[in-house]
Each structure stands twice: as C-alpha cells, then as structure tokens.
C-alpha positions in Angstrom: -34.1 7.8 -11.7 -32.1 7.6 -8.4 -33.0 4.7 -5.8 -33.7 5.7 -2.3 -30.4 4.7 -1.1 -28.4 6.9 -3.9 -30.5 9.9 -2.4 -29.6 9.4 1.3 -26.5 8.8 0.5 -26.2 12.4 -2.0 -27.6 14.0 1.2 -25.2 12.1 3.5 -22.1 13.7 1.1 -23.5 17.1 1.7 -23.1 16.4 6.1 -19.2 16.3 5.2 -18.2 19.5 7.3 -14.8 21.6 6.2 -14.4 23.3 9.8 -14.8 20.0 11.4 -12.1 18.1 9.3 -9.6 20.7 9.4 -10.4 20.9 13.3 -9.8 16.8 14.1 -6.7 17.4 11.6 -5.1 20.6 13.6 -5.7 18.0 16.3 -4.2 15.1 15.4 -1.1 17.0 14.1 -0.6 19.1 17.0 2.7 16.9 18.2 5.1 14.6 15.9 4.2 11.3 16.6 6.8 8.8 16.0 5.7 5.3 16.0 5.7 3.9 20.1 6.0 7.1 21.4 4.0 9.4 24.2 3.1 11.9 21.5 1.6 9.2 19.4 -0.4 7.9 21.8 -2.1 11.1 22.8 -3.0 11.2 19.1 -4.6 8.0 19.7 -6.3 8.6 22.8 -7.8 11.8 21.1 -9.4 9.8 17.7 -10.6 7.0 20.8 -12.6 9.9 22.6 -13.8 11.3 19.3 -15.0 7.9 18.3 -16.9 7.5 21.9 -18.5 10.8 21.3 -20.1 9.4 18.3 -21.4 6.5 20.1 -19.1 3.8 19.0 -17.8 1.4 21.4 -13.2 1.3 20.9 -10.9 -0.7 21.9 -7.2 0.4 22.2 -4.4 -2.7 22.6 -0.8 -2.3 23.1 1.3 -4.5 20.3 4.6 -5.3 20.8 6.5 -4.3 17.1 10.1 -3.9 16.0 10.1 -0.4 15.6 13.1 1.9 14.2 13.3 5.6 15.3 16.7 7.5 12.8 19.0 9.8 15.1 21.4 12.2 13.8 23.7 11.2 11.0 26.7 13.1 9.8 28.4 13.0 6.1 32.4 14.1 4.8 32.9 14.6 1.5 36.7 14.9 1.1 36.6 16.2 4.7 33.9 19.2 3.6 30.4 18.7 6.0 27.3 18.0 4.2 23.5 17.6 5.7 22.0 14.5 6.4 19.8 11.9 7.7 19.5 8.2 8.0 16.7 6.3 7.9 14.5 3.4 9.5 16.3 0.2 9.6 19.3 1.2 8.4 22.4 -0.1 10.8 24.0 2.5 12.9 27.9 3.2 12.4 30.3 2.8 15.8 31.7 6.1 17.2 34.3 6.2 15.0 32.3 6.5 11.7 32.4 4.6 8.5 35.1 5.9 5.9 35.4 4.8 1.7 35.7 6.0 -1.6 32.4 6.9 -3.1 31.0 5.8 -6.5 28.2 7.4 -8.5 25.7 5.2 -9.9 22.9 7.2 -11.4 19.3 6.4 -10.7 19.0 4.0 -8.2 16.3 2.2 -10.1 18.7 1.9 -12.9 22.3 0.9 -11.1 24.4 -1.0 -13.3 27.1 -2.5 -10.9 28.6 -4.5 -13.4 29.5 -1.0 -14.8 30.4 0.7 -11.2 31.8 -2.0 -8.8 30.7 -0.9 -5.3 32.0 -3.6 -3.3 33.9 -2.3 -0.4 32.9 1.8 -1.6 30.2 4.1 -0.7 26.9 4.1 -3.3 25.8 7.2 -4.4 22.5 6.9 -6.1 19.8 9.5 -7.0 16.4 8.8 -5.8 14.9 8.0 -2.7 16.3 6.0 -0.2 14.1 2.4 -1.4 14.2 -1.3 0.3 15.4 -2.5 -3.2 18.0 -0.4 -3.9 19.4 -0.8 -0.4 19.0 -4.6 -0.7 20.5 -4.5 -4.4 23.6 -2.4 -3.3 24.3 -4.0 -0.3 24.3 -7.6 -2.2 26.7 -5.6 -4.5 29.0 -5.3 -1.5 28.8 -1.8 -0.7 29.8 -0.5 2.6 27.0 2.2 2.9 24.6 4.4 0.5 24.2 7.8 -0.2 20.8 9.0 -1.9 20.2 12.1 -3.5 16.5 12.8 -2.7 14.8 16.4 -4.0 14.7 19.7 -2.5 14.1 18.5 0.6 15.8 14.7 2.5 12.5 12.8 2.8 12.2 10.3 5.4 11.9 6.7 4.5 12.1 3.3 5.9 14.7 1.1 4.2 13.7 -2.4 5.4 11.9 -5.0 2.5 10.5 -7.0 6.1 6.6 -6.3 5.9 5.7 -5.6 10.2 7.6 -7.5 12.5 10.7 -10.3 11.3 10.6 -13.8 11.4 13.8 -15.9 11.8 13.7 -16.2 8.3 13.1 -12.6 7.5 14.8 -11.0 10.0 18.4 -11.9 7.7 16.2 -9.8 4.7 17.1 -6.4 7.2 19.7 -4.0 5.7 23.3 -5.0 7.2 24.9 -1.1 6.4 24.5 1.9 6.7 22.5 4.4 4.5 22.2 8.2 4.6 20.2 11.1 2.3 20.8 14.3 1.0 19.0 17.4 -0.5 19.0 17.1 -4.4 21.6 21.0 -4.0 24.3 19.2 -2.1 23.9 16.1 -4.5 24.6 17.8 -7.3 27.9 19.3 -5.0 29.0 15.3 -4.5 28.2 14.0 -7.8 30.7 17.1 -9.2 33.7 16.4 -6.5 33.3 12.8 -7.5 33.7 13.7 -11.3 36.3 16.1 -11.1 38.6 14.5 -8.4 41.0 11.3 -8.9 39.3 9.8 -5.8 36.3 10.7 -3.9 36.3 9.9 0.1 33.2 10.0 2.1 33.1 9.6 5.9 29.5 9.3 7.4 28.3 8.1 11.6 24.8 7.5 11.9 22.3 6.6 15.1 19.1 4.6 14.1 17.7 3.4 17.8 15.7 0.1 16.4 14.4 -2.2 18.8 10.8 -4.0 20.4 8.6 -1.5 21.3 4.5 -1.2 22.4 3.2 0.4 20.0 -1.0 1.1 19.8 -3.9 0.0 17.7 -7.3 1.2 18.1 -10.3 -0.2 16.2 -14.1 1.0 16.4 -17.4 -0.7 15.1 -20.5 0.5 13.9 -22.5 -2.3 13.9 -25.8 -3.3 11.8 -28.0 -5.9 12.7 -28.7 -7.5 8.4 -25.6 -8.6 7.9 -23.5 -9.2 10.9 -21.2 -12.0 9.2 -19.6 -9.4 7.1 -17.7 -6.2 7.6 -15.7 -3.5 5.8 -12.8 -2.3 7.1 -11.8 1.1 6.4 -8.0 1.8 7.5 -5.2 4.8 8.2 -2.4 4.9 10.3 -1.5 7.4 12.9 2.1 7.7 13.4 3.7 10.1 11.0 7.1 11.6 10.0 7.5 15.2 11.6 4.1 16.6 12.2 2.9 15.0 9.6 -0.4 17.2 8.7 -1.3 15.4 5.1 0.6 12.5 6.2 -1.3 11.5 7.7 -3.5 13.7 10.2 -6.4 14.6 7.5 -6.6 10.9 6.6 -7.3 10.2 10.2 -9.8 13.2 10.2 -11.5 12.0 7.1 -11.8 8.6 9.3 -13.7 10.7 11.7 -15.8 12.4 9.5 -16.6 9.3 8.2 -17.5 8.0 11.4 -19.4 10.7 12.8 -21.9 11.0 9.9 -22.4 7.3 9.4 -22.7 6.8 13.5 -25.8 9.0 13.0 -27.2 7.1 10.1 -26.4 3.4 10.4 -29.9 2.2 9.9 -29.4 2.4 5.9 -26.0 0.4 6.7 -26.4 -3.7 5.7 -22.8 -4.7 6.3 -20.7 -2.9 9.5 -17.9 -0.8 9.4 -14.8 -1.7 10.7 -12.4 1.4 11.7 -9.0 0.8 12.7 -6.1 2.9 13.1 -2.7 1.6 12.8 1.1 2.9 14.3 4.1 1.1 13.1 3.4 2.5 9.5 6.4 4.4 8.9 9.0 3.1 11.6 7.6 -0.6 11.4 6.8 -1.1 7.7 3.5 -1.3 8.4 3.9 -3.3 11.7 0.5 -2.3 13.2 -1.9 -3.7 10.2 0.5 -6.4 9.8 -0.1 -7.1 13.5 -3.7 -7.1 13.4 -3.7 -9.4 10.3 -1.1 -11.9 12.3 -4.3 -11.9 15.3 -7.0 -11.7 13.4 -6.3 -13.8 9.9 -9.5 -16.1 10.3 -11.6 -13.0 11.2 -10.4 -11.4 8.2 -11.0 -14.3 5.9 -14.0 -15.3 7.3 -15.7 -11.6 7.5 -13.9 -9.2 6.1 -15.4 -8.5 2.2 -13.2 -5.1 1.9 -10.2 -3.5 2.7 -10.5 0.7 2.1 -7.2 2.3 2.6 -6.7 6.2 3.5 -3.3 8.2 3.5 -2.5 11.6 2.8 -5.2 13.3 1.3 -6.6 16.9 0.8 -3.0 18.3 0.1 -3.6 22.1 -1.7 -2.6 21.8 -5.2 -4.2 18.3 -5.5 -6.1 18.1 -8.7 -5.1 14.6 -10.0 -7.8 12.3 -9.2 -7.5 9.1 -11.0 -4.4 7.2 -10.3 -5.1 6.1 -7.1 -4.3 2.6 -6.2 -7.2 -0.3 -6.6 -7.7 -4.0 -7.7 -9.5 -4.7 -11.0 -12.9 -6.0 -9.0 -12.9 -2.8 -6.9 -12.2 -0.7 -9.4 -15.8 0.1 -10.1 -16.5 1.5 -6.8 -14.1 4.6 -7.1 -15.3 5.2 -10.6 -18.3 6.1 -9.8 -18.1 8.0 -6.4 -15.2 10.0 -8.7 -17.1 10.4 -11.7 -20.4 11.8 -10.0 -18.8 14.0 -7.3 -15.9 15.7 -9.5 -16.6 14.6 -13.3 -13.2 12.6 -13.2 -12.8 10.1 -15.0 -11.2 7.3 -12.6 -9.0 4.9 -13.9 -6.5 3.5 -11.1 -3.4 2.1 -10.9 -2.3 -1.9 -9.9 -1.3 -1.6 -6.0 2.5 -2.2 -5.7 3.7 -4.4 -2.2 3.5 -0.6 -0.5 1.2 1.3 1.9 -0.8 -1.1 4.7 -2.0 -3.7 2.3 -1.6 -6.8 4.5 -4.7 -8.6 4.5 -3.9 -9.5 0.9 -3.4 -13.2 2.0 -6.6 -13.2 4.1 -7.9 -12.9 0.7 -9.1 -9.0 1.0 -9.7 -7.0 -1.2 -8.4 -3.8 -1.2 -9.6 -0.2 -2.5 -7.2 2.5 -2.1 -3.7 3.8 -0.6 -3.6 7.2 -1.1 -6.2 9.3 -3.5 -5.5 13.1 -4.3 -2.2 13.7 -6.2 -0.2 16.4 -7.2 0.3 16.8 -11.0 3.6 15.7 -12.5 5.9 18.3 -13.0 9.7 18.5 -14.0 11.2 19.1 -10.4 13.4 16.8 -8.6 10.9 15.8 -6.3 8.2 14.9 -9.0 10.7 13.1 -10.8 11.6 10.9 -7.5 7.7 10.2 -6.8 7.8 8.9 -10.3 10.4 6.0 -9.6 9.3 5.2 -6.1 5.0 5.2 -7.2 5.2 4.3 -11.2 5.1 6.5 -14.4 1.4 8.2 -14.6 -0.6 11.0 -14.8 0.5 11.8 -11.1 3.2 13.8 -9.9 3.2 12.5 -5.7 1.3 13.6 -2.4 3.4 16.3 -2.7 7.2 17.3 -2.6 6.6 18.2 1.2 5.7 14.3 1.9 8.1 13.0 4.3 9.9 16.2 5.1 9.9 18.8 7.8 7.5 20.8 5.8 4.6 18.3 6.1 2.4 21.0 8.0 -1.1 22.5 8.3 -0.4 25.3 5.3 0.4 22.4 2.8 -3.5 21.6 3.1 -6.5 22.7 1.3 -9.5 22.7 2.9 -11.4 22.8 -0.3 -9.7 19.0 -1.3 -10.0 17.7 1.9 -13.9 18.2 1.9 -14.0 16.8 -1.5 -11.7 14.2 -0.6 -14.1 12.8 2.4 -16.4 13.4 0.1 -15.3 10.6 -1.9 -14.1 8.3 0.3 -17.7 8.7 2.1 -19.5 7.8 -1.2 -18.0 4.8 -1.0 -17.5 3.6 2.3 -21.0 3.9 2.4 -22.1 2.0 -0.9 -19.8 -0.6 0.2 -21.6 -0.5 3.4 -25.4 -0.2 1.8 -26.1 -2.1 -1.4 -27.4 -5.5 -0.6 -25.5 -7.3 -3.2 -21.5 -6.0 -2.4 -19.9 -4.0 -5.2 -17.1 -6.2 -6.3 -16.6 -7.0 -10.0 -15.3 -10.3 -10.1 -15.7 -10.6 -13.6 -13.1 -7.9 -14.1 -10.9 -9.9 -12.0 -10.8 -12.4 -14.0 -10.5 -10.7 -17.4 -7.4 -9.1 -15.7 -5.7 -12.3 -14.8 -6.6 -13.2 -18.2 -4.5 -10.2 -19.6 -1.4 -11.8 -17.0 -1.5 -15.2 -18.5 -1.5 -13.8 -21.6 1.4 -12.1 -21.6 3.3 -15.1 -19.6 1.9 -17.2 -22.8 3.4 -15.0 -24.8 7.0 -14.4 -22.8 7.5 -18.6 -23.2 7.5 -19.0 -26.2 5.4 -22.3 -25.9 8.1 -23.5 -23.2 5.3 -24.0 -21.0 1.6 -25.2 -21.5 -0.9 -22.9 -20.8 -3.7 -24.8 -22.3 -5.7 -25.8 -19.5 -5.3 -22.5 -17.6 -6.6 -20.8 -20.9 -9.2 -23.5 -20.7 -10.4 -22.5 -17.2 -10.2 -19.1 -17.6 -12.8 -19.2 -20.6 -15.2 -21.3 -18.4 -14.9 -18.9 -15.4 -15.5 -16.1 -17.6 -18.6 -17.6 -18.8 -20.0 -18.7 -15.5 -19.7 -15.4 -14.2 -21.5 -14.0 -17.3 -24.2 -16.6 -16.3 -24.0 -15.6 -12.7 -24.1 -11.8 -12.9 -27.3 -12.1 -15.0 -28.9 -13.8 -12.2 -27.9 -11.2 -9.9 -29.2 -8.5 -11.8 -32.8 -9.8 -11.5 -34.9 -9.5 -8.2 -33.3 -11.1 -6.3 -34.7 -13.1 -2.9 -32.6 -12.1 0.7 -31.5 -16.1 0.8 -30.6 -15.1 -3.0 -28.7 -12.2 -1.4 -27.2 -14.1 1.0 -25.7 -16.9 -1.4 -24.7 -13.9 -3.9 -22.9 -12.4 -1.4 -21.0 -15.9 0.2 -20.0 -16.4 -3.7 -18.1 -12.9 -4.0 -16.8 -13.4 -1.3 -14.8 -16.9 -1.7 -13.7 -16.0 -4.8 -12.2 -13.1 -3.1 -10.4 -15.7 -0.8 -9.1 -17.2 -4.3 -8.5 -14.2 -6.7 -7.0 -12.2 -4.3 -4.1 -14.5 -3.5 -3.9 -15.7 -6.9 -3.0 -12.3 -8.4 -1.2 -10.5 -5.5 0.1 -13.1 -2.7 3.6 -14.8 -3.8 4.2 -17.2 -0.9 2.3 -18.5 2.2 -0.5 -16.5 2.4 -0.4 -16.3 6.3 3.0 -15.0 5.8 3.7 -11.3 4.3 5.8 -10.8 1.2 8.4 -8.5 1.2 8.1 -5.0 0.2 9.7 -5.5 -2.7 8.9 -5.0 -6.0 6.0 -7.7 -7.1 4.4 -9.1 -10.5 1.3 -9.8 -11.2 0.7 -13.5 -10.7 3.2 -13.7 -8.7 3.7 -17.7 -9.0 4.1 -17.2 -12.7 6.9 -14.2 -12.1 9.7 -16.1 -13.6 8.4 -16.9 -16.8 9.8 -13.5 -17.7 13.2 -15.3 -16.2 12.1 -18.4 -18.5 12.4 -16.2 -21.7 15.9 -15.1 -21.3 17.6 -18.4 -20.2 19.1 -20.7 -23.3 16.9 -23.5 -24.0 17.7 -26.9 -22.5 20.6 -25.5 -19.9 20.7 -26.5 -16.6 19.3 -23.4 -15.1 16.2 -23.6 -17.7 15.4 -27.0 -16.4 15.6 -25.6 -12.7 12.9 -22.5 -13.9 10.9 -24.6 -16.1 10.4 -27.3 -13.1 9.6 -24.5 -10.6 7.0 -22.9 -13.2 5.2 -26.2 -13.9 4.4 -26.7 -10.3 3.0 -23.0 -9.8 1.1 -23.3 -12.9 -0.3 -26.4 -10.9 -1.6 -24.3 -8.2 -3.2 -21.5 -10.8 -4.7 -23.9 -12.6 -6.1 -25.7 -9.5 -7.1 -22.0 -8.3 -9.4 -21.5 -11.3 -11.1 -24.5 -11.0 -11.6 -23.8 -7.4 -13.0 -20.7 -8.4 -15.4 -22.6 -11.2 -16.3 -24.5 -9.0 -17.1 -21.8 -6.4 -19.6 -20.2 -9.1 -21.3 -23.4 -10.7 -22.5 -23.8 -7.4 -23.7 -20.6 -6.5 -25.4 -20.4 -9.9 -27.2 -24.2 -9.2 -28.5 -22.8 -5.4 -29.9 -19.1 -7.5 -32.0 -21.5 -9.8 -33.3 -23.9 -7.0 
C-alpha cells in the first residue's frame, strides 16, 4: 500500500512537462558559454529570472577563478598540416612553435616509457587528452603531447588542480604543451611514424589562462521542519561549444525541478539548495570548488546531500544504471530507477571527476551524470571507456565535448524521463522524515576495502583492530536501524537524523578524501581508502628494504587515523542508540 507522500510524489512525476524542458534547454544553449564570459552570464541571468518566477529568492556572486580559455593550435607532421586543438591548461608555445621527433606510445592509459623514451620528443598517445597522462608524460620528459581522440577532437581540460591553485598546487599545472586530433588523421600520424626513419612534428598553440570573475548563482526553497538541514542539488552552466546535453538540459532539468517543487514545498521537511556553477570545464570545477572554500562549515554543518546533474536526456540514451553514487546513497537511485523505468540500478564508485568537492565537508554525494549511451565498438566508445571505467555504458555520447553538442543530439522522450528521475529523488530526499542514507552499506563497503588491503599485505601490516571495529560498527548499526524502523517520536527523528549525518562527516572522508579535508585532492586517479592506497605499493616492495620500511611506517600511521575513524563512528552510534532508548 503506498503512503501519502509516495502518492504526491507519483503525481508530482507526472507535472514533469516535455515542452517546458526542451524550452529552458533551447534557452540556455542559445550562445556558447565559455567559463567568465558575456555569453555565460546571460545564461545565468536567464536560470536567475526563471528561478524568481517561481517564487524563489537568488543570489548571483561574482568569484574570482583561474580560468583557461584554448585558442587556435596548429600541427606539422613532416611539414604536411594536420587539424587541431589544445586544451585548458595546457602552456601556450612562443611564436615560433615547438619542433621534435614524435614517438608513438599506444593507449595513453597504458604508456610504457621505459619501452618508448619521450624525453626531449613529442608523445603521441591514443585517448583523450587526461590530467594523468599529461602529468605522466611530462614527468617522462616530453616536450609536448599529441592525443588521438575519436571521430571528432573533444575538448578537455588537462590540469590535475581541483578549482583554483594553491602555492603548493599551482607547481601540479602542466609545464608543455598538448594538442588533439581526430581518430582519421591519427591513424595518418601513427602510419608516417611507422614507415619513416624519423618522424618530426611542429605544433604553436594559444591557451589564454588567467584570473577571471566568473558567476555562481544559488536559490532556496525553504521549509520551516527542518531548517538545520539542506540538500543541495548541483549543475554547472558553462559548457564547451553550445553545449545542449552538456550541459543546457541538466540546467533545465534544475528548473523543472524547481518549478514543480516551488509549487509544492509544504510536503518538503528538509530545503533545497539549488546552485549553479561556471568554472566547470575551463576551471576544473573552480565554481563548486569555490563555494565549498566559502562555505565549508555550512556544508558540514547543514548540508546531508550532495545530488549532481550533467548531461542528461541525450537521444539514444537507454543505459540507466551506471551512473555514479556512494554505497549509502545508493539506495535512493535504485528505487526512483526501478519504479519509473523497470531498471535495475546498480551504480558505479565516483572517480575524483565531475563537481564532487564537498567530499571533505563530509557530503555525500548521489550522481554525476545519469543517462548513457550503450557501449559500442567505435573509437569514441572505446575512449569513454578509459576516461569513465569499463561498464555497461558506452559515454554521454560521442558528440560530448565537440562542436556537435547541439539541440538534435537530444531526445525529448529521455529528458522527460530523465527529470523524472532525478525529481523522484530530489524529492524523497527532500520528504521522508528519517533521510535516505544507508550507512550500514557504507560500512559493509569499507569492509570489502580493508579486506582486500588485508589481503594485498600479506600480514605485513595488522589489521586486527580495524577488523575489530568494523564488526562492532556493523552491529551497532544493525541495532540502530531496528530502532528506526519502529514509530519513531520527532525528538527521535531529530537524533536519527543528527546520527546520519556525523557519520557522514566520518565515512565520507574516510573512503574518498586523501589529504586535508579542507583541501581538494587532485583529479587524479583515487583508491578507495585513500590513506591505505599504498598497501598495494606495500605488496610489491622486497621485504625488509629500505623503501618497505619507508611504506610500512607511513601505512601504520594512516591505519591510526582509520582505526580512530571507526571508533569515532562507534562511538557516534552507541550514543544515538542510548538517547533512542531514554
């Protein structure tokens, strides 16, 4: 039997309106809006009247962010002219141009440079052009990089600095220059390199990087139960081209969102946060990273979930359930998924991508993108694979971050459905009076990560305590999430609620955050745990060297901090469970 709140919210779903979303998308997209620019910020100014119209009060702030716009780049290959752009972030070349023997590498996820010494050559790599590889090759000494991308260059920022450098991170930006080309005149380089004695490659590039303003605007739809606690629900505006899918109907889906739960708020217990970012694409993610660097102690105080939107309703995409969550939110998409398309959800572990930077606010976060294409065997699937992770899915699209990203690459069909979705579950995150966050999953993933660290040490490190904690967690939350599935008092609500949310503050961190947690990791790749990342280092080091006296010191003080993390966390829950019985 459905409760009265998953009845309003069925009939909420069926408000979502296809003409509308494709109108605030045609909108949105009507100029390219690189990040800090004019265009951009008529974008802006059009979601902030939209917003007003609904009745919510905005407020639109101009950010200063290091901000990288690519100019024009030009590529020789043994003097013939081939088509090409640079990148954000990547270094410009003088006047002149930059001039060296080019060496193929393969995949760039796979370079070997032991193998293919680049020091002083051009790289050419397949793949997309990736902060890793770029940071790899240049340690590797090259002098510049060449990717071989798919049909079509796609645009990327190469930078591993998450939003605006530090003095310490601002050495962490690439130091040369780095172009792309279409997968055709790849295959054309990769064939004059193999047939001729030596290869040369001449290539100039223009990237104009430097402080900019750029915007932020945020809206509220405020309750009056819960006014300690919020849900912020997050897309960014700027956008590569026109940028239609990416990301003009996520920022109509934000609207839609808004408009239909500005007229029903009264079911609403927690408020909605809505904020719209810049800086995404030529800032890596310098707008959200912004707003976390001004508003950390809201964040951590207030904030109980971070929902994520970015290029949805794309025609052709049927793959539903790969999208990107956290073990404890998991849940949430499941079943908005499996009741509005029969799907069967099953997510995918976030990777240190997309505007994830309230991780060390301890956030948690539901969501990057949703709606994928299938895989398939082209050149751009096959690049989607390494940038995004071997799955089910095959990419947004092979139109993402190309000149082709426009308003006949989207189905109005998916994007309905897609609101759908994301409206499901804005709004249960939004209603139910105990919040929707599985903590016990959580845990039983971490669980799986100590495990397998366990496993990789070979008993070079004791786990025994942290195996100890992680038992006694498990079986307090047990003990706990039988109390909150009985009736439940609103003090009991409150203390419930409180609970779930500092262990958020602890989880959160513990699995995803590798250094200061008001800090933002690179945008690199990232294990799980990340304190405990080199016991895979641990396992391949001879037993008693030097080096393995360096790891295993390191290792025994993070496993301090886990350990002391858990029992934080038990500690958290034995007291939430003592208040429930009082």
């Amino acid at each position: 039997m459905k409760t009265n709140l998953e009845s309003f919210k069925g009939q909420l779903i069926q408000e979502v309106n296809q003409e509308i979303l494709m109108e605030y998308t045609e909108n949105v997209a009507s100029e390219i809006r690189l990040s800090g620019t004019e265009e951009e910020l008529r974008a802006f100014y059009y979601v902030k009247a939209k917003l007003e119209e609904f009745g919510l009060a905005t407020e639109l702030t101009l950010n200063d962010a290091y901000i990288s716009l690519p100019g024009q780049a030009e590529l020789k290959v043994n003097g013939q002219s081939i088509p090409a752009i640079t990148h954000s972030m990547a270094v410009s070349t003088d006047e002149t141009g930059l001039e060296g023997e080019i060496v193929y590498l393969g995949k760039s996820v796979f370079a070997d440079f032991e193998k293919s010494p680049v020091s002083g050559k051009i790289a050419l790599m397949d793949g997309l052009a990736i902060p890793g590889a770029v940071l790899s090759t240049q340690q590797a000494g090259a002098k510049a990089i060449i990717f071989i991308n798919a049909e079509y260059t796609h645009e990327m920022i190469v930078s591993p600095v998450w939003g605006n450098p530090t003095p310490d991170s601002y050495k962490d930006l690439p130091v040369i220059p780095v172009v792309s080309v279409n997968f055709h005149d790849g295959q054309k380089i990769k064939e004059i390199v193999k047939n001729k004695a030596e290869c040369r490659g001449w290539l100039k590039s223009k990237v104009d990087t430097k402080w900019m303003k750029i915007p932020t605007l945020t809206a509220d739809i405020p309750v009056n139960s819960d006014q300690d606690h919020y849900v912020l629900f997050s897309g960014h505006i700027d956008s590569w081209h026109y940028g239609v899918m990416d990301n003009g109907t996520a920022n109509a889906t934000m609207l839609e969102v808004a408009r239909i739960l500005a007229k029903n708020k009264s079911n609403l217990r927690r408020s909605l946060k809505l904020a719209f970012w810049s800086g995404h694409s030529h800032g890596r993610y310098a707008g959200s990273a912004l707003y976390c660097d001004e508003h950390w102690e809201d964040l951590h105080e207030k904030c109980v979930l971070h929902i994520n939107i970015d290029s949805v309703g794309g025609k052709g995409a049927t793959i539903l359930t790969e999208a990107n969550c956290m073990a404890e939110t998991r849940d949430m998409a499941k079943r908005s998924i499996k009741e509005l398309t029969g799907d069967d959800f099953e997510g995918s572990r976030f990777g240190r991508a997309g505007d994830q930077s309230f991780w060390g606010a301890g956030v948690p976060s539901l969501f990057m993108g949703l709606s994928e294409q299938p895989q398939s065997n082209n050149p751009a699937s096959e690049a989607f694979s390494q940038l995004f992770g071997a799955g089910k899915a095959g990419g947004f699209g092979w139109w993402w971050h190309t000149t082709e990203d426009t308003l006949d690459k989207i189905s109005p069909e998916n994007l309905a459905r897609d609101c759908q979705i994301y409206l499901s579950i804005v709004y249960e995150a939004c209603s139910t009076e105990v919040l929707p966050v599985n903590q016990l999953a959580a845990v039983e993933e971490l669980e799986t990560f100590i495990k397998d660290y366990q496993r990789k040490t070979n008993g070079h490190l004791n786990f025994s305590v942290t195996v100890h904690r992680i038992e006694e967690l498990k079986k307090i939350l047990t003990e706990f999430g039988s109390l909150v599935e009985s009736a439940l008092s609103n003090k009991q609500i409150t203390q419930v609620n409180k609970t779930f949310k500092d262990l958020s503050k602890i989880l959160v961190t513990l699995n995803y955050v590798k250094g200061d947690r008001f800090q933002h990791d690179a945008a690199l790749k990232q294990h799980p745990i990340p304190l405990l990342a080199n016991c895979e280092k641990l396992a391949d080091i001879e037993v008693g060297s030097h080096e393995y006296h360096l790891v295993l010191t390191e290792l025994k003080r993070n496993l301090n901090k886990v350990n002391y993390s858990f029992l934080e966390a038990i500690r958290t829950v034995k007291y939430a469970v003592e208040q429930m019985k009082n």
